[in-house]
C-alpha positions as CSV (number, residue, x, y, z in Angstrom):
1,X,7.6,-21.3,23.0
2,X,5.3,-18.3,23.0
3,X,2.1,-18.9,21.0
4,X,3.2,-15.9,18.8
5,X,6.3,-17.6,17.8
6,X,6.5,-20.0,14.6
7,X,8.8,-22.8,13.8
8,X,7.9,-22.5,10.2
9,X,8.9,-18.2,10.3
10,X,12.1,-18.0,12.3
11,X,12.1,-14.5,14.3
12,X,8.6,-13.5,13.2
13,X,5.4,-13.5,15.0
14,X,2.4,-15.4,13.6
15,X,-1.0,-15.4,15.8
16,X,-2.3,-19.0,16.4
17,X,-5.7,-17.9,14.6
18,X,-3.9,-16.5,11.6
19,X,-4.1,-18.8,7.9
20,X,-0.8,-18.5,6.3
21,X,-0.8,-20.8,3.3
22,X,1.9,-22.7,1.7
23,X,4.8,-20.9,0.1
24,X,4.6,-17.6,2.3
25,X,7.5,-16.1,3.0
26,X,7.4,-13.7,6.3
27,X,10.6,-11.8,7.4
28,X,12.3,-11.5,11.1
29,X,11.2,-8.6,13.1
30,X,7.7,-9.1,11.3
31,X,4.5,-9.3,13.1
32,X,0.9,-11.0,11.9
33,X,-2.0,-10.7,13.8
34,X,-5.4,-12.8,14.5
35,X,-7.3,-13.6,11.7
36,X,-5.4,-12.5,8.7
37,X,-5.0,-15.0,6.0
38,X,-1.9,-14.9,3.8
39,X,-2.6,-16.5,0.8
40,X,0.1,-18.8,-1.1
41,X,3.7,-17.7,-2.6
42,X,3.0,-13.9,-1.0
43,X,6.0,-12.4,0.3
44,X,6.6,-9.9,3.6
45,X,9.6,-8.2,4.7
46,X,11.5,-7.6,7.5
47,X,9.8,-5.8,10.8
48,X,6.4,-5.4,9.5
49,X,2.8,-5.4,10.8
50,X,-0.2,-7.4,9.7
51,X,-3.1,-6.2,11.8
52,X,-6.0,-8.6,12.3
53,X,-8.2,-9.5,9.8
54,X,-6.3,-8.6,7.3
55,X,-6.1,-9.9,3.7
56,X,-3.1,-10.2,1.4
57,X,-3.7,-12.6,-1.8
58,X,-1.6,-14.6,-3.8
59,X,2.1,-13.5,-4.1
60,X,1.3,-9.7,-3.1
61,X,4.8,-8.7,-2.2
62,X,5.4,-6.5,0.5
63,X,8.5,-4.6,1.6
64,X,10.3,-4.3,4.9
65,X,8.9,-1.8,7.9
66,X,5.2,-2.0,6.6
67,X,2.2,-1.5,8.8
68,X,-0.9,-2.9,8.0
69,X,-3.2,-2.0,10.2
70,X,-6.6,-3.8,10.7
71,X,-8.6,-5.2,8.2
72,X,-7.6,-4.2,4.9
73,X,-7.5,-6.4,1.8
74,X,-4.6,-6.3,-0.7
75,X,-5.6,-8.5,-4.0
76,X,-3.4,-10.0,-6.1
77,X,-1.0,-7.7,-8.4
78,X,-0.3,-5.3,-5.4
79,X,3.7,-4.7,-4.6
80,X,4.4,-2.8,-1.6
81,X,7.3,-1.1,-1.0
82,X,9.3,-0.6,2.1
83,X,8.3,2.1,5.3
84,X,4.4,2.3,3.3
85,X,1.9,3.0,5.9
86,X,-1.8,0.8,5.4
87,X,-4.2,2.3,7.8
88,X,-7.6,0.3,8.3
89,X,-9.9,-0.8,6.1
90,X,-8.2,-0.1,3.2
91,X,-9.2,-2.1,-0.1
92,X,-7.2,-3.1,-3.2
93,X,-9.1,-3.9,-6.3
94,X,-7.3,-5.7,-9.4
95,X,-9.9,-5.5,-12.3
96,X,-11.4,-3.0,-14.4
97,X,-14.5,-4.6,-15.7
98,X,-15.0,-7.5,-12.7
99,X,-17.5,-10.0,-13.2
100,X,-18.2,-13.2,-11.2
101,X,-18.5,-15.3,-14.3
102,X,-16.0,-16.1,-17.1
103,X,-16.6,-14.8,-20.9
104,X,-18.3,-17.8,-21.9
105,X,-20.8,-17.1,-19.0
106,X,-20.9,-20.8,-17.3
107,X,-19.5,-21.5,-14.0
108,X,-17.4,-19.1,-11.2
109,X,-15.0,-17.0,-12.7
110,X,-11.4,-17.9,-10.6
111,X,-10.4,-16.0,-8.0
112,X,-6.4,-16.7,-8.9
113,X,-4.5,-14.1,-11.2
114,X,-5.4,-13.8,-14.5
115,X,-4.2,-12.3,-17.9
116,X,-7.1,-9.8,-16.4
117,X,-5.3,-9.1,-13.7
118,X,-3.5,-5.4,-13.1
119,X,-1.2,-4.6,-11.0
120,X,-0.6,-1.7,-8.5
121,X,2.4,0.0,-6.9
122,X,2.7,1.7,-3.5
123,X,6.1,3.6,-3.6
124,X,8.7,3.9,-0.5
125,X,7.1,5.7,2.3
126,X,4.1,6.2,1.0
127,X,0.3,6.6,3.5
128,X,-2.8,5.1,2.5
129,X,-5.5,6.6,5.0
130,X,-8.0,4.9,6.1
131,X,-11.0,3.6,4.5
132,X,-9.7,4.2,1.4
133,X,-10.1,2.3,-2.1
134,X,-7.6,1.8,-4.5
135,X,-7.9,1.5,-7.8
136,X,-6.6,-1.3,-10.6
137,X,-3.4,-1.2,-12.2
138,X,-2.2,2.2,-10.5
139,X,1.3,3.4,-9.4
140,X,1.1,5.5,-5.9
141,X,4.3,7.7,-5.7
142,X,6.9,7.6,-2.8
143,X,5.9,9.5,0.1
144,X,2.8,10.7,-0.9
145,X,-0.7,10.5,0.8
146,X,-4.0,9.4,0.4
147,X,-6.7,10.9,2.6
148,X,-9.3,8.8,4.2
149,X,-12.0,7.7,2.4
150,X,-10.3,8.4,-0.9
151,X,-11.3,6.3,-3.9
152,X,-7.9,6.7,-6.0
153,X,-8.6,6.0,-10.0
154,X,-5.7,7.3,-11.6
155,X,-1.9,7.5,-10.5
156,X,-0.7,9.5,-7.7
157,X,2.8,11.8,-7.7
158,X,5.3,11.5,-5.6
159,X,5.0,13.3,-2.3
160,X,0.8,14.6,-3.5
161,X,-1.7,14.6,-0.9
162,X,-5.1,13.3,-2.5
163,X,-8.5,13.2,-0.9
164,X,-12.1,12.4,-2.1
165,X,-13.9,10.9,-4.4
166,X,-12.7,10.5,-6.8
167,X,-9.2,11.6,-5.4
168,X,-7.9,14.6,-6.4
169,X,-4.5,16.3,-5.5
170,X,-5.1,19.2,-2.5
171,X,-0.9,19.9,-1.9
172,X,2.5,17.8,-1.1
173,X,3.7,16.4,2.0
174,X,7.2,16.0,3.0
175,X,9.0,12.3,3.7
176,X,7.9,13.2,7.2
177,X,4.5,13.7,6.7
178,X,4.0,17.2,7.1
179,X,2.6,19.0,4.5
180,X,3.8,21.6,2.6
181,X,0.9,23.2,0.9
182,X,0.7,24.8,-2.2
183,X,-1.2,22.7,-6.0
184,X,1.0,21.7,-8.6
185,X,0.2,24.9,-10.5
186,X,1.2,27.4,-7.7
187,X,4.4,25.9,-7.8
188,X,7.1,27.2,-9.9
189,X,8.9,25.2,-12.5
190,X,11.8,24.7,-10.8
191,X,13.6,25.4,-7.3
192,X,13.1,24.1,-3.7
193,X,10.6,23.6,-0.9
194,X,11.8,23.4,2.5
195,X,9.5,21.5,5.2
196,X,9.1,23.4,8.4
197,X,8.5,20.7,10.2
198,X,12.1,18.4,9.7
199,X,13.8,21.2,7.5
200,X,14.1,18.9,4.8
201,X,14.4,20.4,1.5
202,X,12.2,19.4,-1.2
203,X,13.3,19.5,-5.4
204,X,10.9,21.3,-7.4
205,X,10.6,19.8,-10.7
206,X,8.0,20.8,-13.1
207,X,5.1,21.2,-11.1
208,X,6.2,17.9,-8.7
209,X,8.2,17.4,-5.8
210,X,11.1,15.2,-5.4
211,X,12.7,14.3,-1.9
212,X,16.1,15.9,-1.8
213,X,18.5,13.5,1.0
214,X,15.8,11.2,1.7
């Protein structure tokens, strides 16, 4: 048996120095690298990625053909959906008002999900550059991008390209990844965008995109 292999994950790949905790469930095709700790009752699909020294807390779901790449940490309350891209170093956050003691002030406030606790969607497709820091209880839009370094604080559109600090929309980029330029108030109401790139034509719908045959 290679040391990648593991009886408890038929057809996935778990590294010897990996922590993967009671309850996980880790699809065929997937691969998790040194370090990472999977916390308890969290869930990854089919052919994905866990880069080393990753992070994904308690019950984080994550959808099939991910790629996490090195060294990011996904909190609790964060669902992933399928073909997202995770570059490195990219950081979840959960809470508005964090603290690291309860309301009463005595002891360590927990580090399990709480009524406190907000939770965050990243859409089909979507890119999360690297370095970047996502905010609490967002929803990131299918297919669209966030620059590196990015500190996202509200949601993000479908198919919007977003960079700085705090993250503001620049353009759209097609499901391929090309972008196709133009803000939200150059575009017309309605319509279509085609992508140079892959030719795929792109549904303009008040101000946004949406994928056409995707």
């Amino acid at each position: 048996m290679s040391d990648l292999q593991a009886p408890r994950f038929p057809g996935a790949r778990v590294h010897p120095t990996a922590i993967v905790e009671e309850g996980v469930e880790i699809g065929t095709g997937s691969s998790v690298w040194d370090h990472v700790h999977i916390r308890r009752a969290a869930r990854i699909g089919r052919d994905c990625i866990v880069g080393g020294k990753s992070y994904i807390a308690y019950e984080v779901v994550i959808g099939d053909r991910v790629k996490i790449n090195a060294s990011v940490y996904i909190c609790a309350g964060v669902t992933v959906e399928e073909m997202v891209m995770i570059s490195a170093g990219v950081v979840f956050t959960n809470d508005r008002f964090p603290r690291a003691f309860p309301p009463d002030l005595a002891g360590v406030m927990t580090s399990a999900p709480t009524e406190q606790t907000l939770m965050t969607r990243v859409g089909r497709g979507a890119t999360l550059g690297a370095g970047a820091i996502i905010g609490p209880g967002l929803t990131l839009g299918e297919f669209c991008m966030v620059g590196m370094g990015a500190v996202v604080t509200r949601d993000v559109a479908p198919h919007a390209l977003v960079v700085g600090n705090p993250a503001r929309g620049i353009g759209f980029v097609c499901a391929c990844g090309e972008r196709l330029g133009g803000l939200a108030a150059d575009l017309p109401s309605g319509g279509e965008a085609r992508c140079a790139g892959c030719g795929r034509v792109q549904r303009i719908e008040g101000g946004r995109l949406r994928a056409a045959g995707v």
